[in-house]
Each structure stands twice: as structure tokens, then as C-alpha cells.
N, C-alpha and C positions, 0 to 999 in steps of 0.2 A: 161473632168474632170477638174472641175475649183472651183473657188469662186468670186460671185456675190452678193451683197447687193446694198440694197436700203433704203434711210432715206426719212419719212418725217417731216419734221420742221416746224417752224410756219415761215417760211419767204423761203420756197421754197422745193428743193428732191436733196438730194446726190445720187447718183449713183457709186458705185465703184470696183473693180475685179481686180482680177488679169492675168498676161500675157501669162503663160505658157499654150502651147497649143501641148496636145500628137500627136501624128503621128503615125497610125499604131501600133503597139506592142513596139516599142522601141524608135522610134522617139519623139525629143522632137525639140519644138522654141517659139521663142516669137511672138505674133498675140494681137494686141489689139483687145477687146474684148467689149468695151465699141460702140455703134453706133448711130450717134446723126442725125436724121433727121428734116430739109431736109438739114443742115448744123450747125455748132457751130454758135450761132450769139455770137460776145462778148460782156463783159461790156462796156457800155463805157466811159472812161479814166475819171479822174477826173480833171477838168479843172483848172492849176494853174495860178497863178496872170504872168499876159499878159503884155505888152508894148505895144505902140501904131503900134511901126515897125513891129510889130511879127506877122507872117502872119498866116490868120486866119483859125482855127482849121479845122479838117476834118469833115463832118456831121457826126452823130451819125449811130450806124448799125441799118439798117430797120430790124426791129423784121418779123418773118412770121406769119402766123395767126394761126399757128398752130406746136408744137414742141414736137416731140415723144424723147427720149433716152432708148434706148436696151441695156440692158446687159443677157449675156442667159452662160446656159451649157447645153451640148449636143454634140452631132456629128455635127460637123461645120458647112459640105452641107446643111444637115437639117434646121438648124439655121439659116442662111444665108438665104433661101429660103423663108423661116416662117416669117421673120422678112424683107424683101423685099413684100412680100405679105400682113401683116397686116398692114405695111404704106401706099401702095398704096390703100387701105380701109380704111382708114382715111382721106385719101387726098382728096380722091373722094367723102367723107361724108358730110353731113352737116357742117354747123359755128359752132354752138352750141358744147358745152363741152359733153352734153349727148348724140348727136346722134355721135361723134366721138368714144365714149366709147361703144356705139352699134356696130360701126363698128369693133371695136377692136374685142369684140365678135364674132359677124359674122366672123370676116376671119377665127380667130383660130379655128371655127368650119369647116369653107369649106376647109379650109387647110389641116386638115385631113381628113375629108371627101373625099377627092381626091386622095390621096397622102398614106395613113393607109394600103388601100385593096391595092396596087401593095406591101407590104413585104407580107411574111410569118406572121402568128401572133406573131409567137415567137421570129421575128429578126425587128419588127417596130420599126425604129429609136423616142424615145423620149425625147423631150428641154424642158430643166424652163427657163423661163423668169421672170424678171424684167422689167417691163416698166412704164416710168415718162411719161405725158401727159400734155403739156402745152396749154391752149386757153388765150384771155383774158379776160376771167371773171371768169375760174376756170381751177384749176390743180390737179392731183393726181397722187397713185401709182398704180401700179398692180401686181399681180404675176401672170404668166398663165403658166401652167401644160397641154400638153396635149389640148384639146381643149373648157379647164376647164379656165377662168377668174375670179380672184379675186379682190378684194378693199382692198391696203393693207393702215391700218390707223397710222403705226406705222413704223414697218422696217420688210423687209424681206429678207430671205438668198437664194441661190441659188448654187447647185453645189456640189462637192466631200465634202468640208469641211463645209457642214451646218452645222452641229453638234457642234463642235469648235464655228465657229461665232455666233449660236447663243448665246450660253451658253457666250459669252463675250459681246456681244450686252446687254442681260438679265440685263448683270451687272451694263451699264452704260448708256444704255437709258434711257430718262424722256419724257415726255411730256413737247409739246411747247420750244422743243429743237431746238437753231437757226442751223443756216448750219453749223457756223464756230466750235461749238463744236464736231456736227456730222464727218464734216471733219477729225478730230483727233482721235475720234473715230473710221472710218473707216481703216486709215493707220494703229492705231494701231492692229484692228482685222483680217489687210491684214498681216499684220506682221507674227503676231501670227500662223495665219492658215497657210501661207508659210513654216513657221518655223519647224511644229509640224505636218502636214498633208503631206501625197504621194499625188503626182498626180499635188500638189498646188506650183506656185513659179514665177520666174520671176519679174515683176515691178510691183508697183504699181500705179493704174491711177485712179484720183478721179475726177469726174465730178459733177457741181455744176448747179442746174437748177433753178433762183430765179423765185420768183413769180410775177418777171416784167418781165418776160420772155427773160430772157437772161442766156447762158450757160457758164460754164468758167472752164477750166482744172486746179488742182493745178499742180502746178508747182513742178519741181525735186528738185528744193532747200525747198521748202514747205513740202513734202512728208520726206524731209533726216530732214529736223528741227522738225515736227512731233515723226521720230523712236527716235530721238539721245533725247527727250523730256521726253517718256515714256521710254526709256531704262535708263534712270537716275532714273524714277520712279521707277520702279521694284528693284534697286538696294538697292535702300533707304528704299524701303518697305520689303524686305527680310531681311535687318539690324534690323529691328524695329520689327519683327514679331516675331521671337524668344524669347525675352521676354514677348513681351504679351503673348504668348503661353506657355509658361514659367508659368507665373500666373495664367493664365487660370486652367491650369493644375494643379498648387497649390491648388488654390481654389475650384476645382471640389473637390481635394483629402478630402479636410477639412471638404468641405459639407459631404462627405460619411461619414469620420469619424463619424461626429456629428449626421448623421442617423443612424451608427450603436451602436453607445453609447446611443443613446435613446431607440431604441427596446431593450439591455442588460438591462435598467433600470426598462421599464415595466416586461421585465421575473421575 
């Protein structure tokens, strides 16, 4: 029981979730949940004005040729399994971005296929996933259900509190939304769902996948300047919205008036 979303932007995929991971009936801890294969490559650094002494930089991270990121809800083991399983079906796949995304398919199907018939029907464990897929010459998102794969062209939620994110996702998604507003958008919808949802809590962790193929965590001071951002905003916006609603409500009342002294006038 978690929350898991995914952005796509015009300049790469946020990926973000929360930490809190149940245990059994009562048990609660934290587990990141976010899983970048075959490892984070970073950015790298931006190089400032040099001396001629100053010994010279470190080479840049060798990109892989291929970069998955998971983020899922579900029963752990399950998860775990699914998600060790679909990369190594990718890894083994073609260069090409389409037969990777074949592959992706293909596992989530043999996956269960395998795995389905040892429950009962009524006790088969089943994950959503989110998953970003990096090549270079193309990237995208996915949701997979089950051994159902998607195309997500937009964002998608995953977990106990879909519901909540999406309905705040709704609000402030656009198209051709770079990363760094998605970012904000994320914290603030991890927030929220933490805040307002059972089940949801913990850290928040936001994961950044550009379309140069490089990953990069924000950071905890990023994540706490984000909340302290939008919780200035709400404050300001609950200040201001009583009068507009104030009016609003005037003006509703005026308009009825004005309709019911017109039907009195035709009687």
C-alpha cells in the first residue's frame, strides 16, 4: 500500500513515491521504493572556470545503453521478483527502444504466466507498476497491471492513494511540462496523499530521468524547499478564497433574485 507516480515531460520522466512500507497486519518502515536499473548514472557537474594548476576534472559518467526506473505497489516479494524479471528481459532484448518495450511486455506476461497458477485464485498477489525506459534515441512511460502494459503519455498514479493524486495531478498538469515544475508537483502530491491517506507516509523520493539519459535524486533540502513552498501557498490561498467565495455567493444570490422578479413580472 503506497503511492507511486510518474511525469512525462518534454525534456525527460519524473518518477516519485513514497516510503512507507507495511509489514504484515501492523508492521510499519521505511523501504525505498523507487529502483533504477542497471544503476543511477549522474549528471554531470557543471564545469566552473579552472586554473591552469587545478587538476583536471574527472571524466563524465558513461551512460548505459539502456535505463529502466520502477517504482510499483504491491506485496513486496511479488514486486521485487516482477521487477528483477522484466529487466533482465530488457537487458537480454534488442538496442532498439521498440524491441525493449517488447520485451517489457513479454516478461509481464511470462511473469505471471508462471508465477499466477501456484496461488489460489482468490489469494494471487497483484503490483502496479510505473516504469520510465530510457534508450538513446527514444524514452517513455508505462503503467503495467497485471500482465497488462501500458503507454502512459502523460502521468500516471499507482497505489493506495490514486485517487487523491490523481484528482491533484488533474489540477496541475499541462502538456510539455519540463521536469523541474513536475518535480514540485510531485512533492507537493506526495505531501498531500501522506497527509490525507492511511496506508501512505514516510519520505519523499523524487527521481529525475533526462532525455540525455542521465538520472538524478532530488535532494532533501529540495524536497523540504519544495513542501515549505506550497505550504506558504495554501496559506495564502485560504486567506484569499473567502472572499472570493464571498462574492461569488453574492452574486449567485443577485442573479436568482433577478430570475425570480422576472417570472413575478410575466405572471
Amino acid at each position: 500500500m503506497t503511492i507511486a507516480a510518474g511525469f512525462r515531460c518534454n525534456d525527460g520522466i519524473i518518477i516519485c513515491s513514497d516510503t512507507l512500507e507495511t509489514v504484515g497486519d501492523y508492521g510499519k518502515r521505511k523501504q525505498s521504493k523507487i529502483v533504477v536499473k542497471p544503476s543511477v548514472c549522474p549528471t554531470p557537474p557543471i564545469p566552473m572556470p579552472r586554473r591552469k594548476s587545478d587538476p583536471p576534472l574527472p571524466p563524465p559518467p558513461v551512460r548505459p545503453e539502456c535505463i529502466a526506473v520502477f517504482a510499483g505497489a504491491g506485496e513486496a516479494d511479488f514486486l521485487d521478483k516482477l521487477t528483477d524479471s522484466i529487466w533482465l528481459h530488457i537487458n537480454q532484448s534488442g538496442l532498439s527502444f521498440d524491441a525493449r518495450v517488447g520485451a517489457l511486455e513479454d516478461a509481464a506476461i511470462e511473469f505471471h504466466q508462471k508465477y499466477w497458477p501456484v496461488y489460489p485464485p482468490d489469494q494471487r498477489p497483484e503490483v502496479h507498476l510505473v516504469v520510465a525506459l530510457w534508450t538513446s534515441d527514444k524514452y517513455g512511460l508505462f503503467k503495467v497491471i497485471g500482465p497488462i502494459v501500458n503507454e502512459v503519455i502523460t502521468y500516471e498514479s499507482v497505489g493506495y492513494g490514486i485517487s487523491l493524486s490523481k484528482y491533484i495531478c488533474d489540477r496541475f498538469y499541462r502538456k510539455s511540462m519540463s521536469m523541474r515544475d513536475a518535480r514540485i508537483i510531485s512533492v507537493y502530491m506526495l505531501e498531500e496523499v501522506k497527509e490525507h491517506v492511511q496506508w501512505c507516509g514516510g519520505d519523499s523520493h523524487v527521481l529525475s530521468l533526462s532525455a540525455s539519459g542521465y538520472t538524478d535524486y532530488l535532494t532533501d533540502f529540495d524536497v523540504e524547499w519544495g513542501k515549505n513552498r506550497f505550504a506558504r501557498f495554501d496559506k495564502s490561498l485560504g486567506r484569499s478564497w473567502l472572499p472570493l467565495a464571498t462574492a461569488q455567493h453574492r452574486a449567485k444570490s443577485s442573479f436568482s433574485t433577478c430570475v425570480c422578479l422576472s417570472q413575478e413580472c410575466e405572471r
